[in-house]
C-alpha positions in Angstrom: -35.1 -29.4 17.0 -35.3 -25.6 16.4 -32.8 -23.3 15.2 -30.1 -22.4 17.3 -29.7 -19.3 16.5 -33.5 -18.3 16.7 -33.8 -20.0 20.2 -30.9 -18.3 21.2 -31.5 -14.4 20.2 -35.4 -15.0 21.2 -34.4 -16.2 24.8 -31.8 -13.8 25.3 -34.2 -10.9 24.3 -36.9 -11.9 26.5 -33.9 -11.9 29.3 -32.8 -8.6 28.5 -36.0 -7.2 27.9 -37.4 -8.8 31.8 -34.1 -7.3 33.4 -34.3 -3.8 31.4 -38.0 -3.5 32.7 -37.2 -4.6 36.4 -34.4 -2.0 36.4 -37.2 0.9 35.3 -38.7 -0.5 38.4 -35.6 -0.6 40.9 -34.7 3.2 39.2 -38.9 5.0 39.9 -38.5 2.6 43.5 -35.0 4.2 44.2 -35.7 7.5 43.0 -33.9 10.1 44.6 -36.1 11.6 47.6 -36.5 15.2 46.2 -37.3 13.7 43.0 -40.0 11.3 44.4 -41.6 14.3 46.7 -42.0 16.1 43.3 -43.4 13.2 41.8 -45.8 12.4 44.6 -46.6 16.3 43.8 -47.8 15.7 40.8 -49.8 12.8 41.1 -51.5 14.3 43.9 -51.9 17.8 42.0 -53.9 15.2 39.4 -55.7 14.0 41.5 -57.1 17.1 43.6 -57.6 19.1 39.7 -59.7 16.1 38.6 -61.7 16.2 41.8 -62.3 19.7 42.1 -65.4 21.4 39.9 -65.3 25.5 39.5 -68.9 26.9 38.9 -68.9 30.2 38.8 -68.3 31.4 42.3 -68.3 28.4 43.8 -65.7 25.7 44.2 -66.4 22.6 45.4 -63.2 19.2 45.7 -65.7 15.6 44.8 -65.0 13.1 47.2 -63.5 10.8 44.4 -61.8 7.2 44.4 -58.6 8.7 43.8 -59.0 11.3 46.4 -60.8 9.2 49.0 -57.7 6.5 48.5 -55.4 9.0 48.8 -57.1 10.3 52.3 -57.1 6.8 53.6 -53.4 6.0 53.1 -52.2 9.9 54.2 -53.6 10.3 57.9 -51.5 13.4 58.2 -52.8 14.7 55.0 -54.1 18.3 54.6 -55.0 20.9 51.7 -56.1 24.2 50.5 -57.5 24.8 46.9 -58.4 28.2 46.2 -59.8 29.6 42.7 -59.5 33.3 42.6 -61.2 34.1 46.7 -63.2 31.0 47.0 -60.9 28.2 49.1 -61.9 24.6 49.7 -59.9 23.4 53.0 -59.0 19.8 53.9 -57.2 19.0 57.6 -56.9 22.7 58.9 -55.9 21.5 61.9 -53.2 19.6 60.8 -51.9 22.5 58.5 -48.5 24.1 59.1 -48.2 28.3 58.4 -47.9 28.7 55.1 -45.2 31.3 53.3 -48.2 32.4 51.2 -51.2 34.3 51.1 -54.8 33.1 49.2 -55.5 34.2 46.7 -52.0 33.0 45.3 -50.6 35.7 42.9 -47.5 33.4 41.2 -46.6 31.8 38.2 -48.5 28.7 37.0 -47.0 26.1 37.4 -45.5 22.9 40.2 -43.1 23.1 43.2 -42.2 21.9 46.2 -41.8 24.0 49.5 -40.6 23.7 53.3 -42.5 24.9 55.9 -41.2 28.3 57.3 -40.2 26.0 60.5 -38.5 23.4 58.2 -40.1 20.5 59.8 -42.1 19.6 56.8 -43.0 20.1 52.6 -45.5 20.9 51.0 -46.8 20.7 47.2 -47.5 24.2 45.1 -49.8 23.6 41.9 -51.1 26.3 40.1 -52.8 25.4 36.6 -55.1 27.8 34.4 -58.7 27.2 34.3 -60.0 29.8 31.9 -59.8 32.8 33.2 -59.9 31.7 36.9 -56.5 30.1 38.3 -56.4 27.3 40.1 -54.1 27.0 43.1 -53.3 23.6 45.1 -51.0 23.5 48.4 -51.2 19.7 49.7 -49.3 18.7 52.8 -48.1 15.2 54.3 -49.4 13.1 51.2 -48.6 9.0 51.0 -48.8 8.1 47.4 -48.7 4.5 46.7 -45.7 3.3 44.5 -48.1 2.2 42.1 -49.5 5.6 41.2 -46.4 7.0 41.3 -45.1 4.8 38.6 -48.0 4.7 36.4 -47.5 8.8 36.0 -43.9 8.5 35.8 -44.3 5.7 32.7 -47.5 8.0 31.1 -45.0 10.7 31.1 -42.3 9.1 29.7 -43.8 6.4 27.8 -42.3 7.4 24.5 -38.7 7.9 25.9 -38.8 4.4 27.7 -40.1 2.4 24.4 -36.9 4.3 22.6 -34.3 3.2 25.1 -36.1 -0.6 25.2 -36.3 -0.9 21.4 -32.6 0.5 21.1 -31.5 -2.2 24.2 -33.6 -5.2 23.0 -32.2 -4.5 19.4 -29.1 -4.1 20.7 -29.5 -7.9 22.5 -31.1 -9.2 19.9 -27.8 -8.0 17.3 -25.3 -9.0 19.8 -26.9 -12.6 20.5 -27.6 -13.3 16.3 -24.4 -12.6 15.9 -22.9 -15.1 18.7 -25.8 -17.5 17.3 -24.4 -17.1 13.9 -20.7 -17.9 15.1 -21.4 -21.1 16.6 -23.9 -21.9 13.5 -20.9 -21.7 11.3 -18.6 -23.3 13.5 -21.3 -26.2 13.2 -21.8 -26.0 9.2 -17.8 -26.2 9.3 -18.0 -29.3 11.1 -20.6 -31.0 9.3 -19.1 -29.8 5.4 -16.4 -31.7 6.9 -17.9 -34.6 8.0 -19.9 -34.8 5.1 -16.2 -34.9 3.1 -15.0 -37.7 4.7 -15.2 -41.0 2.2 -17.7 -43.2 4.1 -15.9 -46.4 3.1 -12.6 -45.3 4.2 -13.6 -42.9 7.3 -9.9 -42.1 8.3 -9.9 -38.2 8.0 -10.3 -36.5 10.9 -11.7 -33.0 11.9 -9.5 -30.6 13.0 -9.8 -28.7 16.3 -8.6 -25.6 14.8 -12.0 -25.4 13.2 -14.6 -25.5 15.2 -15.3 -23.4 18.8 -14.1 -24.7 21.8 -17.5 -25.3 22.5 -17.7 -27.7 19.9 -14.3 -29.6 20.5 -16.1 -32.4 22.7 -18.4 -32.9 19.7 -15.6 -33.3 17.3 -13.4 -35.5 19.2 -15.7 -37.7 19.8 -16.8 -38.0 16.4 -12.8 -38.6 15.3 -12.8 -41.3 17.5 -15.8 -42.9 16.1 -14.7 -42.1 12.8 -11.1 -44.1 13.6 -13.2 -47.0 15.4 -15.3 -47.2 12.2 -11.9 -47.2 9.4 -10.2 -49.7 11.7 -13.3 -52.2 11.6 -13.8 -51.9 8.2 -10.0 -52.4 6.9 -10.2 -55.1 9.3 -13.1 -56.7 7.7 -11.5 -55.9 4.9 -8.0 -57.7 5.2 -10.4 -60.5 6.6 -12.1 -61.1 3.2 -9.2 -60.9 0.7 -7.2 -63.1 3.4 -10.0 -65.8 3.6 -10.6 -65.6 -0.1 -6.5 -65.8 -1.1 -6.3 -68.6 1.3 -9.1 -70.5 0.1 -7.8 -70.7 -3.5 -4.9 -73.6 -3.0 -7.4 -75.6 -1.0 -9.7 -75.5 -4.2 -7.0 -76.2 -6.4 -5.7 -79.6 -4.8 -9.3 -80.6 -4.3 -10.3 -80.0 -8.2 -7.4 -82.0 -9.0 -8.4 -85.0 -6.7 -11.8 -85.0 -8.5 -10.5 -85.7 -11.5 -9.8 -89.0 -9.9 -13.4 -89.7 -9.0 -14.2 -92.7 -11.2 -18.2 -92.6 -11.1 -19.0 -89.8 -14.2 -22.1 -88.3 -12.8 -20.7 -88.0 -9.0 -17.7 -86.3 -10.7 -19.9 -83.5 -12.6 -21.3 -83.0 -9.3 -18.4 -82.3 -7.7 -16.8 -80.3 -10.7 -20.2 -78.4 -10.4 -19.7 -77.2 -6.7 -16.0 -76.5 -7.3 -16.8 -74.2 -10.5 -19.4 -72.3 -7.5 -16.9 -72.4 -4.9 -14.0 -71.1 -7.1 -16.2 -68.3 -8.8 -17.2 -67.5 -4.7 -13.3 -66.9 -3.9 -13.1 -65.2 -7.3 -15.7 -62.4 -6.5 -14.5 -62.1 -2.8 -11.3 -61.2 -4.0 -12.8 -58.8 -6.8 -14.0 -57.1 -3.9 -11.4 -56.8 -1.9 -9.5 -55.2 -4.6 -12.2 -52.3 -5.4 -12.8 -51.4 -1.3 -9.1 -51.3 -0.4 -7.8 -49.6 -3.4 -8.5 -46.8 -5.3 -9.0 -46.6 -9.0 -7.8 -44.8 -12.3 -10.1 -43.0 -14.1 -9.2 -42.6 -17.8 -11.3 -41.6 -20.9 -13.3 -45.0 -22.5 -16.0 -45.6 -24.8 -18.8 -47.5 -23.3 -20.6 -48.3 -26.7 -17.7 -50.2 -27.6 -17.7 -51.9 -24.2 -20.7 -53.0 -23.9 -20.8 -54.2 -28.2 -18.1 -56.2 -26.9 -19.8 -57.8 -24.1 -22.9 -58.5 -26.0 -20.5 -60.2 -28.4 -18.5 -62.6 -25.4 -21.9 -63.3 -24.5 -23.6 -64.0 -28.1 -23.1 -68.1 -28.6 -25.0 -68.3 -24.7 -27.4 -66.2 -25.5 -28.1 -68.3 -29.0 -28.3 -71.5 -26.5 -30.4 -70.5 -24.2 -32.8 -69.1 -27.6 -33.0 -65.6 -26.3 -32.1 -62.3 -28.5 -29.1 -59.9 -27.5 -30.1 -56.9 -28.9 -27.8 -53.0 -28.4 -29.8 -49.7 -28.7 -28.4 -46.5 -28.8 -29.8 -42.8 -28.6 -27.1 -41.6 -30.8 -24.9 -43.2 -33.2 -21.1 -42.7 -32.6 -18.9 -43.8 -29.1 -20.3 -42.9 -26.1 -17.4 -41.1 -23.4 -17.2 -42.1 -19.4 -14.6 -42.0 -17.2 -13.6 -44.9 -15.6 -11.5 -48.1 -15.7 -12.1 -50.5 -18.8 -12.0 -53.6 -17.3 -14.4 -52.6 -14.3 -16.5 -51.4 -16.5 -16.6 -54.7 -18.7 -16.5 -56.8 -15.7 -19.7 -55.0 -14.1 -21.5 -54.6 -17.4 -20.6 -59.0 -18.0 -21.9 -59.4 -14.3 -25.3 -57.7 -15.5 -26.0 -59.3 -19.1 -24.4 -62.5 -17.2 -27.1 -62.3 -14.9 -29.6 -61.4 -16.8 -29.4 -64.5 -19.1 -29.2 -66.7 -16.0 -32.4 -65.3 -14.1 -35.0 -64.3 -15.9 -37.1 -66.9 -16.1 -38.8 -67.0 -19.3 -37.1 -64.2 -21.0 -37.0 -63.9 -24.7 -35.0 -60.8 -25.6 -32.2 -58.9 -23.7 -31.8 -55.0 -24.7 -29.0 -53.0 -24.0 -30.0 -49.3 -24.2 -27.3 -46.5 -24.6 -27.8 -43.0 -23.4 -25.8 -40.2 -21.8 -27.1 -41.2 -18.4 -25.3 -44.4 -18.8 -26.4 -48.0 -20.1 -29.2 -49.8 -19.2 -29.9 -54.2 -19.7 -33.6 -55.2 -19.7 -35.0 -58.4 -20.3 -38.4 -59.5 -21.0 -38.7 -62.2 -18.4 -40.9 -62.6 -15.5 -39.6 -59.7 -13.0 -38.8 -60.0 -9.8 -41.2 -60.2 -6.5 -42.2 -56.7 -5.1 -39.0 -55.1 -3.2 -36.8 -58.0 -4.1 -34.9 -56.1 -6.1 -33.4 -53.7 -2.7 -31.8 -56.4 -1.3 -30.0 -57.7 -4.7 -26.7 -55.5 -4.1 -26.3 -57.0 -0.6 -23.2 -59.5 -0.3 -24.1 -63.0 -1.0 -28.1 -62.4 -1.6 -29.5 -63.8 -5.1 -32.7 -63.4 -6.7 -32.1 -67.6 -7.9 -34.5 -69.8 -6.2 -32.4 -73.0 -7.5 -29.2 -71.2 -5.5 -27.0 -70.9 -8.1 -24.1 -68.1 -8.4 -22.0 -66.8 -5.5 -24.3 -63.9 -4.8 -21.4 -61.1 -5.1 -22.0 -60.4 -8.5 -24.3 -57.3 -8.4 -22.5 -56.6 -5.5 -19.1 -56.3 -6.9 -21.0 -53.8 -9.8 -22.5 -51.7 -7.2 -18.4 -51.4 -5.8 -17.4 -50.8 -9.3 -20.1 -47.7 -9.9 -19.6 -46.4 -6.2 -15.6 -46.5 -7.2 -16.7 -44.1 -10.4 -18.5 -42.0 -9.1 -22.2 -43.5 -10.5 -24.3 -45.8 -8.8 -26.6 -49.3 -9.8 -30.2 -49.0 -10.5 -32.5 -51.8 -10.1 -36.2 -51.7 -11.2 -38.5 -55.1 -11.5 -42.3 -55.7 -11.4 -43.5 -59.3 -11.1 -44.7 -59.9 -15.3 -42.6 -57.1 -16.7 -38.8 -57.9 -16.6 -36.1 -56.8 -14.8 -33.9 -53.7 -15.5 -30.6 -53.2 -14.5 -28.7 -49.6 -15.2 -25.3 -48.0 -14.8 -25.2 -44.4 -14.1 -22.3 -42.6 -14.1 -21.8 -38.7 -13.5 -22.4 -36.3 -15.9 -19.6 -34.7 -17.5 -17.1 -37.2 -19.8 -13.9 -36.5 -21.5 -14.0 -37.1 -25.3 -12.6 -40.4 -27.6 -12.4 -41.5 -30.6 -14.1 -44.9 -31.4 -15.0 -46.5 -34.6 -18.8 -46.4 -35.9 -20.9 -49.2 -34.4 -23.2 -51.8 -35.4 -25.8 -51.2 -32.6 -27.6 -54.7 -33.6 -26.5 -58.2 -31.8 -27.9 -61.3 -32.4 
């Protein structure tokens, strides 16, 4: 879609400039009648001095287009050119008694006459040829409007382009400026939409703001914006709900298994209640981080994420794979943020790691100001799996196991701080998972580290 304001100041200057030229025509159409006779004087004066030839002591009026036209369209029309004592006549009969006698003694120059009797004009042109001067009398001409206005905009050419640049610059001011007012009326309305919190849309845009114009636009998108916070605290209150109600069902069920008497039906069963329970677990987790909002404080995420390494040391030695923690610069590393969301989202991602990469050998945690980043060495993920891994309930196991919510949950936690999750695989090359949180953290103190786990 084009801009506004261009579309707007071009189409009102073509406008103005169409109206300003067909008022020119209206005011040469509507002249005043004196003022058109001496107009139609002139033109006709034109015509008759480009049409007459003076050698030596003759005189001699060419039958020329313009001339012969204007004979055609004036049947009434008569004339007397004179040079000195040679006159040329035209329509002698037709010709009223003049006030003046040939050769004409006055000033050079254009007029227009009546006829001693008053019943009719008649055009007086004198011009200076040489020494020899030149004297018209026409009577009864018809000029067409056409010719009349093409002398009147020769003549005045320079004074009509003035008063159309002033007036289409003039438009073209007046209708940036109304452009530009709506514009920012728009750019208010969208800096304010673009405030609102996307998963908690309840702010509305005031009417105050924006042009009248622009109210139907606004209200309408308050009451999408309501519609849209309503559904999602609804779906909200219906997953911490369905996962708080789930957990006493669980409970009595785990305990009835433990009556089961046949061993390997029982680890079956303790198996699926371990999934079902860490399901309700991470429903509620994320419940908690989209209906409330956190508290950022100053924490050191090298001495995080040693300590996760650490929890998740003796699994790692199990399943024979290497934990290992590199870091850019020695010393603690400052976020803000919430230290058990943090540890939580960085366990989810060294948790997952070990789980799901197939055939992985070594586990790096890399430290930087950026954030932290978990690679493993293990066979990667199909091309464009890895986009659909933060989705609810969507896991990169073939075998099914896990709940599905875990990277979810971690791309809650970073949205809640500010950062966001990165995921990067290529089938061969391992998987890598990173945090990223905004630049800009407050200092803390924190012990030296031992950036080596194994």
């Amino acid at each position: 879609m084009k801009s506004i304001a261009r579309t707007f100041a071009l189409s009102l200057g073509i406008a103005a400039t169409t109206i300003f030229l067909i008022m020119v025509g209206i005011f040469v159409w509507r002249y005043p009648m004196e003022e058109r006779e001496f107009r139609a004087c002139r033109v006709v004066a034109a015509v008759l001095d480009r049409a007459t030839l003076i050698d030596r002591q003759n005189l001699t009026v060419r039958p020329t287009p313009a001339l012969e036209e204007l004979k055609a369209d004036s049947p009434n029309l008569w004339y007397v050119v004179s040079a000195g004592d040679v006159v040329s006549e035209y329509g002698s009969e037709r010709r009223p008694a003049l006030p003046f006698a040939f050769p004409y003694r006055g000033p050079v120059g254009l007029s227009v006459f009546s006829t001693p009797d008053q019943s009719s004009t008649f055009c007086l042109a004198v011009a200076q040829r040489g020494s020899l001067r030149l004297t018209m009398m026409v009577g009864e001409p018809q000029v067409r409007f056409g010719r009349i206005a093409r002398s009147f905009l020769v003549r005045s050419f320079f004074s009509i382009f003035l008063v159309a640049v002033a007036f289409a610059a003039t438009v073209a001011i007046g209708s940036a400026l109304a452009a530009r007012f709506v514009s920012r009326g728009i750019e208010r309305v969208a800096r304010r939409a673009l405030a609102i919190d996307p998963s908690a849309p309840q702010g509305l845009i005031s009417l105050s703001e924006v042009p009248s114009e622009l109210k139907p636009l606004v209200e309408a998108l308050n009451r999408a914006f309501g519609e849209i916070d309503a559904y999602i605290r609804m779906q909200r209150r219906f997953l911490g709900n369905a996962a708080h109600q789930l957990r006493t069902p669980l409970t009595l069920l785990r305990a009835k298994i433990e009556d089961v008497p046949e061993p390997a039906l029982k680890a079956e069963l303790v198996r699926d209640i371990r999934r079902l329970t860490s399901l309700v677990s991470a429903m509620l987790d994320l419940a908690r981080l989209q209906n409330h909002a956190i508290e950022k404080r100053p924490i050191d995420l090298a001495q995080i994420t040693l300590d996760v390494l650490a929890d998740f040391g003796p699994s790692a030695l199990d399943a024979g794979i290497e934990l290992a923690l590199e870091q850019d610069e020695k010393g603690p590393l400052p976020v803000q943020g919430v230290d058990a969301a943090i540890r939580s989202a960085l366990a989810n991602l060294v948790g997952n790691a070990l789980i799901h990469a197939h055939g992985a050998q070594r586990i790096v945690a890399t430290l930087s100001r950026d954030g932290i980043s978990i690679h493993d060495d293990g066979a990667g993920l199909p091309d464009g799996a890895e986009h659909g891994l933060t989705e609810p309930f969507q896991t990169g196991n073939a075998a099914g196991d896990g709940a599905g919510l875990g990277l979810s949950i971690v791309r809650e936690i970073m949205a809640a701080h500010g950062g966001e999750l990165i995921i990067s695989s290529a089938p061969g090359r391992g998987t890598t998972m990173s945090l990223r949180f905004p630049q800009g953290a407050a200092p803390v103190k924190a012990p030296q580290l031992d950036l080596q786990v194994h």
